[in-house]
C-alpha positions in Angstrom: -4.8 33.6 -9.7 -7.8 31.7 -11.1 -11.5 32.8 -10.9 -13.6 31.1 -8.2 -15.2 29.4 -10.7 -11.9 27.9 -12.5 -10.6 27.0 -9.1 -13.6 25.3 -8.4 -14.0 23.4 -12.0 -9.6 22.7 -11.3 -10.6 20.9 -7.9 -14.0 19.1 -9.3 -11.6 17.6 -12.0 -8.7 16.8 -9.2 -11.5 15.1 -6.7 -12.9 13.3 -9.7 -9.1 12.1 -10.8 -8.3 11.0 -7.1 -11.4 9.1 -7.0 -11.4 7.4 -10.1 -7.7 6.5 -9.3 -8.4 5.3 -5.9 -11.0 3.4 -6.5 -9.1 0.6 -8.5 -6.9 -0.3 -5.9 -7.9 -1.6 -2.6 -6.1 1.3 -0.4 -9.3 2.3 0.5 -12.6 0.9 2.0 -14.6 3.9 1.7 -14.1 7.2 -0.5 -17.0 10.0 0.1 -17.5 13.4 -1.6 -19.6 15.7 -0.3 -19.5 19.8 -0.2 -16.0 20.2 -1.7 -14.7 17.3 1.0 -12.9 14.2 0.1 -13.1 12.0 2.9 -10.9 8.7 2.3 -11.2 5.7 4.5 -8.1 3.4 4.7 -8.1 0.0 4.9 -6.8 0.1 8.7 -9.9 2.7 9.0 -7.3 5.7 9.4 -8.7 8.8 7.3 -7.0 11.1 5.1 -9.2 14.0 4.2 -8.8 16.4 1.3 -10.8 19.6 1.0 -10.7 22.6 -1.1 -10.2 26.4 0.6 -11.4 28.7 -1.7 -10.1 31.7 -0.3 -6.7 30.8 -0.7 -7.0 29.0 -3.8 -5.2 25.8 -2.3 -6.4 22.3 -1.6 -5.3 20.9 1.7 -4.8 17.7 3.1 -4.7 16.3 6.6 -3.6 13.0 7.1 -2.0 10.8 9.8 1.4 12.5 9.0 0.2 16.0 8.9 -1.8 18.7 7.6 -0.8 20.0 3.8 -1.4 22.8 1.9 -1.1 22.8 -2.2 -1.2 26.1 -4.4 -1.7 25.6 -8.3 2.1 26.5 -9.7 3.3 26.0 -12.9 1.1 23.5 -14.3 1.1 21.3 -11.4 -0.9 21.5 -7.0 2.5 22.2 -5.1 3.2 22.0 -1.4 3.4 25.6 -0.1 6.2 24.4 2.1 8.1 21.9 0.8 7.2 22.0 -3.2 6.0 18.2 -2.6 3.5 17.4 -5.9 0.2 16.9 -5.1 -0.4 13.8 -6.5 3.2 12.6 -4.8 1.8 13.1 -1.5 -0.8 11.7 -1.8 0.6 8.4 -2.7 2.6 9.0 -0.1 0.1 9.5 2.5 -2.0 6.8 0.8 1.0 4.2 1.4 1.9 5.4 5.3 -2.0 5.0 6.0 -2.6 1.8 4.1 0.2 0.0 3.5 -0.7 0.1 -0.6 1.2 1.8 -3.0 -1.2 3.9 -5.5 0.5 5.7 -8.3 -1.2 9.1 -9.3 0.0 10.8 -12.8 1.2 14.1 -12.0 0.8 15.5 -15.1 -3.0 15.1 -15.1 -3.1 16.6 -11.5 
């Protein structure tokens, strides 16, 4: 288990990642950050919202499909339930929501 404050500095970097990442395709009309919330706009105005939960140590993500929790493991945010990659679903979530295909590198998340 990490500190509070490595978790936090982890999930800082991941937002930052997602963000940058998002923001050169056009999956997305609106992205907003604010108090540890990722709030992502589609472009069909469907949300997909990713927040951290600090007393778990996981970052979870609700989206049209369903809600999703994801534990640092191994060197990589894993799905509690299924082992899913963090960064695979959120392109996946990103692609049922907006019809765009966004490619995340799972090694840097």
């Amino acid at each position: 288990m990490r500190s509070a404050t490595e978790f936090n500095e982890a999930v800082d970097t991941l937002f930052g990642q997602v963000v940058e990442i998002i923001d050169t395709t056009e999956a997305a009309d609106d992205i907003e950050l604010n108090q540890g919330v990722l709030e992502i706009t589609c472009v069909n105005r469907s949300k997909i919202i990713i927040n951290r939960h600090a007393p778990t140590q996981e970052v979870w993500v609700a989206a049209k499909s369903g809600g999703y929790h994801f534990k640092w493991a191994d060197g990589t945010w894993t799905d509690t339930r299924s082992g899913e990659a963090l960064s695979d679903a959120i392109s996946r979530v990103l692609f049922e929501q907006s019809g765009i295909r966004v490619a995340f590198d799972q090694a840097s998340m």
